[in-house]
C-alpha positions as CSV (number, residue, x, y, z in Angstrom):
1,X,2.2,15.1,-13.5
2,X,4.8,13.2,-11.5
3,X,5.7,16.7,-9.4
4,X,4.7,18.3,-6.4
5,X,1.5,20.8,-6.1
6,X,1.9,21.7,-3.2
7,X,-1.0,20.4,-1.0
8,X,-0.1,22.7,1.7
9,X,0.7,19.6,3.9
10,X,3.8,18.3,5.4
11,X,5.9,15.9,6.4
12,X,4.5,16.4,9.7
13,X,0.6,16.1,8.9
14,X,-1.4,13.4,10.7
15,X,-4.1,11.5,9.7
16,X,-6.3,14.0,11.4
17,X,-4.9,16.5,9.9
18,X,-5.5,15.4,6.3
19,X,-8.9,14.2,6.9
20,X,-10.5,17.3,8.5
21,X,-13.3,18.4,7.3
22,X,-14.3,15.5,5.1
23,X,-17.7,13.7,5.3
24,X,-17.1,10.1,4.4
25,X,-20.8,9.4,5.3
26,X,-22.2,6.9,2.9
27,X,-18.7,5.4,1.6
28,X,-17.4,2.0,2.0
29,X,-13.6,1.5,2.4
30,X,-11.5,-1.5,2.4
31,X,-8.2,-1.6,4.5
32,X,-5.8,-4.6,4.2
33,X,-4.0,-4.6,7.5
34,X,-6.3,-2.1,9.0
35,X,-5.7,-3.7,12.6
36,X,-2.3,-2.8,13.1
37,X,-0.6,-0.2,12.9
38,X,-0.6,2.6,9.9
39,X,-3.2,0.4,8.8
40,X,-5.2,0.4,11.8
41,X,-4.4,4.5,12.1
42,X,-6.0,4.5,8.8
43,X,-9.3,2.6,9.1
44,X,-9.8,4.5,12.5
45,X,-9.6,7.8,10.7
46,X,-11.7,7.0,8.1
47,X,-14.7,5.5,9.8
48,X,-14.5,8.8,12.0
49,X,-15.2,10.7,8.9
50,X,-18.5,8.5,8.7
51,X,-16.9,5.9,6.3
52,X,-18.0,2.1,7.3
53,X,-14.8,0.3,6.8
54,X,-14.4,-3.4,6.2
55,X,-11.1,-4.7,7.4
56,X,-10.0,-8.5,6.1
57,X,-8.0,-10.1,8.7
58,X,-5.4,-12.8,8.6
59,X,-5.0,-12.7,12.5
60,X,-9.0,-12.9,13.6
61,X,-7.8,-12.8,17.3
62,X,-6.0,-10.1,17.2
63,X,-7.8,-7.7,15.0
64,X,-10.7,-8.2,17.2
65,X,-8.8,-7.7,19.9
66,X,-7.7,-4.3,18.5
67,X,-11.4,-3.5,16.5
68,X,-14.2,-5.4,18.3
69,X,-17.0,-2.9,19.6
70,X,-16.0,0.1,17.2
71,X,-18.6,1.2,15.0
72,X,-18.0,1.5,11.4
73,X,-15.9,-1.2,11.4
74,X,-16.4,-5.0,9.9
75,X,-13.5,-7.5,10.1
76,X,-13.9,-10.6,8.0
77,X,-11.7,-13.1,7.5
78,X,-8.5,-13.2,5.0
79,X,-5.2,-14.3,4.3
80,X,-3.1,-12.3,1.3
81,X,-0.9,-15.5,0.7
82,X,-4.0,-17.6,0.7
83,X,-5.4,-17.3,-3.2
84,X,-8.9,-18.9,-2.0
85,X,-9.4,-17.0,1.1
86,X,-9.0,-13.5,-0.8
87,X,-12.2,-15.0,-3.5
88,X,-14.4,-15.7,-0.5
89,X,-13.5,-12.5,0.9
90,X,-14.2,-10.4,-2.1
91,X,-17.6,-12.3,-3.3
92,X,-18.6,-11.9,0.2
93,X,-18.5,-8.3,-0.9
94,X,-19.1,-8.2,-3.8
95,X,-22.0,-10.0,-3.2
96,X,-23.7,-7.6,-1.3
97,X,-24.6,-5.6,-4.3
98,X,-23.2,-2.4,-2.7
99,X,-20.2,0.1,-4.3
100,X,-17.1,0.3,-2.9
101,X,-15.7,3.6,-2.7
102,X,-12.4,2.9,-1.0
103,X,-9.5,0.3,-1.1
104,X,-6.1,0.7,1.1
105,X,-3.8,-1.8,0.1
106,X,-1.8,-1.4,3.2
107,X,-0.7,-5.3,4.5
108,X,2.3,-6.2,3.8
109,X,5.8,-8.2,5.2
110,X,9.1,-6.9,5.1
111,X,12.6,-8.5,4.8
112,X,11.6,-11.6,5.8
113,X,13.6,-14.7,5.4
114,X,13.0,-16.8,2.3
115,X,9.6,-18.8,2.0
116,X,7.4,-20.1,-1.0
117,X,3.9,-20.3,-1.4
118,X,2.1,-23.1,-1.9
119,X,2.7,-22.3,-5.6
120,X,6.3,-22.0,-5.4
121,X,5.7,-18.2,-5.4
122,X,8.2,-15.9,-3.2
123,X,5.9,-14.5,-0.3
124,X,7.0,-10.9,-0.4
125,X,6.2,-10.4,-3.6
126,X,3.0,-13.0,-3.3
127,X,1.9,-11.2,-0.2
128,X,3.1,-7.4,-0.9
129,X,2.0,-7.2,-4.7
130,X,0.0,-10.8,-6.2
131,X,-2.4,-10.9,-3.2
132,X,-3.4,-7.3,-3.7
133,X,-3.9,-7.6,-7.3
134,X,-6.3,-10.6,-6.8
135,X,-8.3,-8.6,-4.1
136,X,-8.1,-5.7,-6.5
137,X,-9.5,-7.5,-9.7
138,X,-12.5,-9.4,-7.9
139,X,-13.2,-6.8,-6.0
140,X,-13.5,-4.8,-9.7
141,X,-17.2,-5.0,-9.9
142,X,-17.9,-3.0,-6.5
143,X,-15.3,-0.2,-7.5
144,X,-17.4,0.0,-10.7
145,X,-20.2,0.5,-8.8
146,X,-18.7,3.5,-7.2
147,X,-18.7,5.9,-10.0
148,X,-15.5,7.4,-8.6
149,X,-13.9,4.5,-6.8
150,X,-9.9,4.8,-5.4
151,X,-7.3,2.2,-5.1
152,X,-4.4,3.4,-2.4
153,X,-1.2,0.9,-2.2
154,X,1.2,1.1,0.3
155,X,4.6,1.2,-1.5
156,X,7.7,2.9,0.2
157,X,11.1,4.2,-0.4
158,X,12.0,1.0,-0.7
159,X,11.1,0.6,-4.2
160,X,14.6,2.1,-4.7
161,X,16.4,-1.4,-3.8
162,X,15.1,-3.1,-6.6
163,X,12.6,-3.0,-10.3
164,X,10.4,-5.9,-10.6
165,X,12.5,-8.8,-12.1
166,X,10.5,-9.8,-14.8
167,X,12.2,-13.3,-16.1
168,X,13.0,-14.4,-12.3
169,X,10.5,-12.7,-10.0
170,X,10.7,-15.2,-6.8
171,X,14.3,-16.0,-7.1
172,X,14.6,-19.4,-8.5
173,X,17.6,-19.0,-10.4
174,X,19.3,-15.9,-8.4
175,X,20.7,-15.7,-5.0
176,X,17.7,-14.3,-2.7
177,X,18.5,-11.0,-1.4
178,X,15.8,-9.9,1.5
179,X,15.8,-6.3,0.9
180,X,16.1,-6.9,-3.1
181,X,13.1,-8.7,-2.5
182,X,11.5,-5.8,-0.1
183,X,12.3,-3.6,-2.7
184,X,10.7,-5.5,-5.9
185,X,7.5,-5.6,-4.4
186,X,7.2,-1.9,-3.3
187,X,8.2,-1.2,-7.1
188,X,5.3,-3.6,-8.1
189,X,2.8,-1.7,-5.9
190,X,3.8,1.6,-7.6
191,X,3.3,-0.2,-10.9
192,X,0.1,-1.7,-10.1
193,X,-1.5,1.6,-8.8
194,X,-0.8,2.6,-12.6
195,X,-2.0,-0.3,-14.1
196,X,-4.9,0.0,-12.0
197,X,-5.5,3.3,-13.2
198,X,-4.9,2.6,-17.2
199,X,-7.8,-0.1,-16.8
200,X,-10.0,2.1,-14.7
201,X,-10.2,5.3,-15.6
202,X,-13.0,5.0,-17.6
203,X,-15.4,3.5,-15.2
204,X,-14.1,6.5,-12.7
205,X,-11.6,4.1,-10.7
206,X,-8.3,6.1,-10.0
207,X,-5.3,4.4,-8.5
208,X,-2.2,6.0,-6.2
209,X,0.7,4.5,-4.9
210,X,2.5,6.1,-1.7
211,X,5.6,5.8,0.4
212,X,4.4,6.5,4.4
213,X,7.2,7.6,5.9
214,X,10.1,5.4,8.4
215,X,7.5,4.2,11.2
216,X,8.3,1.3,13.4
217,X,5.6,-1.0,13.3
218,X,5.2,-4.7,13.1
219,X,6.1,-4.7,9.2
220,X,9.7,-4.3,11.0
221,X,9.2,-7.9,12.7
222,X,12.2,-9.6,10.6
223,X,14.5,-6.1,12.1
224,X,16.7,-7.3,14.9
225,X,17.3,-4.5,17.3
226,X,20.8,-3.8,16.6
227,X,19.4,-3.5,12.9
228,X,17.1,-1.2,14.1
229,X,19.8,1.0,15.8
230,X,21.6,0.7,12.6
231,X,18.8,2.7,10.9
232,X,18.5,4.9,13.8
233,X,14.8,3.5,13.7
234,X,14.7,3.2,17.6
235,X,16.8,4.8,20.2
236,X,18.9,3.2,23.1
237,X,15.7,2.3,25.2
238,X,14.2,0.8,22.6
239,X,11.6,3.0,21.9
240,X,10.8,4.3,18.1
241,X,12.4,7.6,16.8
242,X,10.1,10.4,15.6
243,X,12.6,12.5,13.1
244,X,10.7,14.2,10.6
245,X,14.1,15.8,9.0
246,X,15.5,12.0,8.4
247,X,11.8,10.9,7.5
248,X,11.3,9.0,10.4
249,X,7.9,9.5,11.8
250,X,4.8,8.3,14.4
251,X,2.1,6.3,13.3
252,X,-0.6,9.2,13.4
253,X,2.3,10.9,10.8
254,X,2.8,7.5,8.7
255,X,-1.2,7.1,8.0
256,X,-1.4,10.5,6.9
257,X,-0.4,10.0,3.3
258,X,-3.3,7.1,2.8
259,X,-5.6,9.1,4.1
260,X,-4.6,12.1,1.9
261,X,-4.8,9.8,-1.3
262,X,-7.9,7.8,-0.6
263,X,-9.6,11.2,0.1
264,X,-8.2,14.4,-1.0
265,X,-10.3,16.5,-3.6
266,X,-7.0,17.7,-4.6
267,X,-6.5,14.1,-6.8
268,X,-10.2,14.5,-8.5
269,X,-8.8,14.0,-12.2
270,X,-5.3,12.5,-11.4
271,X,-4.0,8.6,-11.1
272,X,-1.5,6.9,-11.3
273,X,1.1,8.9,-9.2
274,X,3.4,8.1,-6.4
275,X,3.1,10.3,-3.2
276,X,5.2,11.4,-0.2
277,X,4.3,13.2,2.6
278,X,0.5,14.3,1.8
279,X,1.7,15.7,-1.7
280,X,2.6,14.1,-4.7
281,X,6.0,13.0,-5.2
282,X,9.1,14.3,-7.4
283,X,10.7,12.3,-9.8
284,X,14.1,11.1,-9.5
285,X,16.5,11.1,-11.7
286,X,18.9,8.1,-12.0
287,X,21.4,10.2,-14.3
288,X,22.0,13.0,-11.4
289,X,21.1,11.2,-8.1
290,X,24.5,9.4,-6.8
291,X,23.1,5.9,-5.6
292,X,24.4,6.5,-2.0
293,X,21.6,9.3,-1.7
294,X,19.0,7.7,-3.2
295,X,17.8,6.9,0.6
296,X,17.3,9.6,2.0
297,X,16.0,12.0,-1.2
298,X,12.3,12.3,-2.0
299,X,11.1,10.8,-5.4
300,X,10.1,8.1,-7.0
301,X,12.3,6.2,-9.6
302,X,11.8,6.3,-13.4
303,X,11.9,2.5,-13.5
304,X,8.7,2.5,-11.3
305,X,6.3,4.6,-13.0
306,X,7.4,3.0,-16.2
307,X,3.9,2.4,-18.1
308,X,5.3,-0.3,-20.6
309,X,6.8,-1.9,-17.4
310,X,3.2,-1.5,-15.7
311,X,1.8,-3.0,-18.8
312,X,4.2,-6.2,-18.2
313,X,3.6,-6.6,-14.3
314,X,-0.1,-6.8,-15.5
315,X,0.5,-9.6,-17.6
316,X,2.1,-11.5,-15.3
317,X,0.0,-11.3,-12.5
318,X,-2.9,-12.4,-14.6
319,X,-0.4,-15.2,-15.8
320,X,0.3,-16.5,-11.8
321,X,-3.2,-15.7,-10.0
322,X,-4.7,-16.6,-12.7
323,X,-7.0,-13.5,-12.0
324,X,-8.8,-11.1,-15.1
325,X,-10.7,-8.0,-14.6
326,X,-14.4,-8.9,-15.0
């Protein structure tokens, strides 16, 4: 099922775009991130649909500063590398008795220098992939309640750098790499949406993975500028380039993907599947596909949609979060 439709959207497609004509009223969506950015793109066109959003925030000041007199929208406080915060956050939810239609998995960091967690884990794929597992499994009982729940991570073409290492995940006995690590954790959200979708099938929670497009953002915080030049990211004044033919694209672009997974009747039945550009996604394959293209081609990698590999990722994350599905 990994192969395009086609949706009869494009590259091009905004949020709006993908969205129209939907009536979200009386659905509850979670957005990680949804202050900033693709994320904040996202939770906007959602709750203008008539979905009430709740939006966990590391950064209190500054999502409110962004959100604060918007109806539809909730912020609460949370922090992805902060195990305890994302328990309160999810009982506090969980807790209100109420199903939970929606979840965006959308925070995340990018090429960022080398840090640890307080338990020695490394904090791209702590933040990008364990964090969201954790909100994903305690948050479990409100997607139940759903009766046709979605899970939408926030992957990218990334995922190409790098599979998940299984026997050395946060570099502890190989050289750290930041875009090796960028590139890990993307392939872990792809696996995770399928994992996601093995375990929840049943009780009507699907699961899709995405890659949003090239969109200068904060996520590119770690970028210097000439590194940005060097991906032809932003342009000699500075200011972000919008190239849909090299995949490069605005924000209103970017969020259109989410939206088209978290709410497109043309994924009633499917899970599990990687998406570009408001469709889903080809496969690559490694055999044909010389490794200096792999950037710039659409597809997903086998290695990612691996279900034994899935199956493993699984394992592990229960192993370091120390989190079980309900």
């Amino acid at each position: 099922m990994q192969s395009p439709i086609p949706s009869g959207f494009s590259a091009a497609s905004t949020a709006a775009d993908v969205i129209a004509g939907h009536d979200l009223t009386g659905k509850n969506a979670v957005v990680t991130g949804g202050y900033a950015g693709l994320g904040l793109e996202t939770t906007r066109a959602l709750r203008d649909a008539g979905a009430r959003v709740i939006v966990p925030a590391r950064d209190m000041a500054k999502a409110r500063k962004a959100l604060d007199g918007e109806s539809g929208i909730e912020i609460l406080p949370m922090d992805l590398a902060d195990p305890a915060s994302i328990d309160a956050f999810a009982k506090q939810v969980v807790d209100r008795g109420e199903p939970l239609h929606l979840l965006i998995n959308n925070a995340g960091v990018m090429a960022c220098p080398l840090e640890r967690n307080a338990r020695g884990y490394e904090r791209q794929f702590a933040t990008n992939h364990l964090g969201h597992y954790q909100l994903a499994v305690r948050l479990w009982p409100a997607l139940r309640r759903a009766n046709g729940a979605r899970v939408v991570s926030v992957s990218s073409r990334g995922h190409r750098y790098s599979p998940v290492v299984f026997d050395d995940p946060h570099f502890e006995r190989r050289d750290y790499d930041p875009w090796l690590s960028y590139g890990q954790s993307k392939t872990a959200n792809i696996l995770f949406a399928i994992g996601v979708d093995q375990r929840g099938k049943a009780d009507g929670i699907r699961a899709f993975s995405l890659h949003p497009g090239a969109i200068v953002t904060d996520l590119a915080r770690y970028m210097s500028v000439d590194d940005l030049r060097k991906f032809g990211a932003i342009d000699d004044e500075g200011k972000p380039v919008v190239d849909i033919e090299r995949g490069m694209k605005s924000v209103a672009q970017g969020a259109a993907t989410s939206v088209w997974a978290a709410t497109s009747p043309m994924l009633d039945g499917k899970g599990g599947l990687y998406l570009e550009d408001s469709d889903i996604a080809p496969l690559l394959d490694d055999a044909t596909v010389a490794a200096e293209d792999l950037r710039h081609l659409h597809g997903v990698r086998p290695y990612a949609i691996d279900p034994d590999a899935a199956d493993a990722l699984w394992e592990l994350s229960e192993q370091q979060t120390g989190a079980r599905l309900p």
